[in-house]
C-alpha positions in Angstrom: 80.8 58.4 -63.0 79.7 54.9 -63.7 77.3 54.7 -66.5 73.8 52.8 -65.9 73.2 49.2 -68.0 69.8 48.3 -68.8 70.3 44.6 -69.2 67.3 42.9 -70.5 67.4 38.9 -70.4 64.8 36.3 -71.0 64.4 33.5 -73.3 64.7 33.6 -76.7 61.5 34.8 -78.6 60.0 37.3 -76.1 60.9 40.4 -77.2 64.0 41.2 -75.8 65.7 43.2 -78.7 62.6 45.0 -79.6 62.5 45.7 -75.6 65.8 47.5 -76.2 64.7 49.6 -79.5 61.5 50.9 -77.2 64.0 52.2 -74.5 65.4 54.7 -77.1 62.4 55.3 -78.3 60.6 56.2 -75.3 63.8 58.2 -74.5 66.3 59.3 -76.5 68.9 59.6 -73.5 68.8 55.2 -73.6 70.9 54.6 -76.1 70.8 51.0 -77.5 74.0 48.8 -77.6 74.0 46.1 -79.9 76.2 43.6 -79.7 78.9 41.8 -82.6 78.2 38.2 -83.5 79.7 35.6 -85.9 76.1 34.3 -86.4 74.2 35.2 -89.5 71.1 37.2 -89.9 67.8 35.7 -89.9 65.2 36.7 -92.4 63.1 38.6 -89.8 66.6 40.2 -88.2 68.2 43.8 -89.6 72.3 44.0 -89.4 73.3 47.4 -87.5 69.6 47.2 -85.5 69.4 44.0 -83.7 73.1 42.9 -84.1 76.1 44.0 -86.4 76.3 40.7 -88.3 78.7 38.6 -90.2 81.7 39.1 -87.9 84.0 36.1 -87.2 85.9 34.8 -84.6 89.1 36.3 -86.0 87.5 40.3 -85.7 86.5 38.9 -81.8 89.7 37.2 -80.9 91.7 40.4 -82.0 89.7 42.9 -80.6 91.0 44.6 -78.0 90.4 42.7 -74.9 90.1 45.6 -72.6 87.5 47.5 -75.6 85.1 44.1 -74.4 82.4 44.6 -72.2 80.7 41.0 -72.3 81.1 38.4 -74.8 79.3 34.8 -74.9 78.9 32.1 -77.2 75.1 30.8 -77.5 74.3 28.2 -79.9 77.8 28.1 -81.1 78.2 31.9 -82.5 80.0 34.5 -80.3 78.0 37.8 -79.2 80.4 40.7 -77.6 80.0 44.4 -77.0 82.5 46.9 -76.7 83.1 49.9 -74.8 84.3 52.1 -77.1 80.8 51.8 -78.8 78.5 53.6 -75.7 78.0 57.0 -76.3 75.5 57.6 -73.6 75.0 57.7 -69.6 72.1 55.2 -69.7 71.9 52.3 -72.5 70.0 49.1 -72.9 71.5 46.1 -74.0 70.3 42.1 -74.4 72.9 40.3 -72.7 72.6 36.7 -71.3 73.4 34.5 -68.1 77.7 34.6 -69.0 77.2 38.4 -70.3 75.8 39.5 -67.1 78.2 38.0 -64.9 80.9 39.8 -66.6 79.2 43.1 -65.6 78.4 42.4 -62.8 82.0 41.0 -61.7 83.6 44.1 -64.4 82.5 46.6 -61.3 82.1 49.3 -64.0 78.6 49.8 -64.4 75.4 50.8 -62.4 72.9 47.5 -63.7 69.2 47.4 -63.5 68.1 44.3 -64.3 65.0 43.5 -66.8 63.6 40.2 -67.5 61.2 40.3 -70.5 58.3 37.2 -70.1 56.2 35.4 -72.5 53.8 32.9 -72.2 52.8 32.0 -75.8 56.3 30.7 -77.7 54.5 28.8 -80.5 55.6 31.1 -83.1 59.4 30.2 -82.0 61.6 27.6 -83.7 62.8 24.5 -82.0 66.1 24.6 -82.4 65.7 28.4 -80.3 63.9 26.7 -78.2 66.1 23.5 -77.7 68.9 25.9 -77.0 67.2 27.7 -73.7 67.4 24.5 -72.2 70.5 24.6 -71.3 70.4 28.1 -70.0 69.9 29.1 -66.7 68.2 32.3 -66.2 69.1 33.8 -63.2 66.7 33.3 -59.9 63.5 35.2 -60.8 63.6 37.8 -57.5 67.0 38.9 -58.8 65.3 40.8 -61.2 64.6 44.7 -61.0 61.8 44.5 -63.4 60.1 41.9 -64.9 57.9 42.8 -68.1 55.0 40.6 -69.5 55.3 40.7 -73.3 51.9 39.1 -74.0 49.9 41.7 -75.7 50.3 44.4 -78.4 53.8 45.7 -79.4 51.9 49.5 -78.0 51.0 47.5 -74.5 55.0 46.8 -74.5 56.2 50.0 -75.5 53.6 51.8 -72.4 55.5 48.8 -69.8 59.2 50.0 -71.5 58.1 54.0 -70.9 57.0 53.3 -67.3 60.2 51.5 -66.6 62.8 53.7 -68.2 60.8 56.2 -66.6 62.1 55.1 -63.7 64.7 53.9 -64.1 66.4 57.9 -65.6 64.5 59.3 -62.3 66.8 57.2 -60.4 70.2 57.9 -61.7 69.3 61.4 -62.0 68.8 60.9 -58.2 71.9 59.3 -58.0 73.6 61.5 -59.8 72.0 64.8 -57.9 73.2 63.3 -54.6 76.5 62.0 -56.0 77.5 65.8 -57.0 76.3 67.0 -53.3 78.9 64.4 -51.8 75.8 62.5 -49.9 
């Protein structure tokens, strides 16, 4: 049975990590991956919550290439996830442009697509922001969902609930007809 990828994108500063904490804690069958990266943590960042920290590109290059779900490098640090670290049928993960396509191309997964949206990015450095310009998010009606973060971290986590919501009603769907051979 294929498991189901929540992959959240969007541009850096809207809320895509705390996007993926909400899905596990509106329900506790998302689990949240969290990716390795050879970046450091920022002050604002936790290690073994919004990345596992500190890694180099040593631990990436001899990590088991077939244990490597997606990896990227984004302003100059690699990001990778691993297979051996999803312990659940349904998990949200921030992933970018590169990290996608290797999903998407890996054939393994079920992926919903979520791109979290802000309109105020004031708060966000420049040199975050002077890195999104050379990304290329994907066309905006490939999406699944697309969330507006502008409000209250509570108006976010209702959005997050309606879509895991339904996004669990459709695998268990899936899953109901998969069992009945439809």
């Amino acid at each position: 049975m294929k498991k189901t990828v929540i992959a959240i994108l969007g541009k850096s500063g809207v809320g895509k990590t705390t996007a993926s904490l909400l899905f596990h804690e509106v329900n506790n069958d998302i689990q949240t991956l969290i990716s390795l990266t050879t970046r450091k943590k920022r002050d604002d960042e936790e290690d073994f919550v919004d990345h596992y920290f500190g890694y180099s590109t040593y631990d990436f290059n001899n990590t088991n290439k077939e244990d490597i779900i997606a990896s990227t490098v984004y302003g100059g640090y690699t990001y990778w996830t691993r297979y051996s670290d999803i312990k659940s049928d349904i998990f949200a993960y921030v992933i970018d442009e590169d990290g996608l396509n290797d999903l998407i191309k890996s054939d393994k997964f079920i992926i919903r697509t979520v791109l979290i949206v802000r309109d105020d990015l004031s708060n966000i450095s420049k040199d975050r922001k002077d890195r999104d310009k050379n990304r290329s998010l994907p066309n905006i009606n490939s999406f699944d969902y697309i969330i507006r973060n502008d409000g209250s971290k509570e108006e976010l986590k209702e959005k997050i609930s309606n879509v895991a919501s339904h996004i669990v009603s459709l695998e268990k769907t899936r899953q109901e007809l998969l069992n009945k051979n439809y």
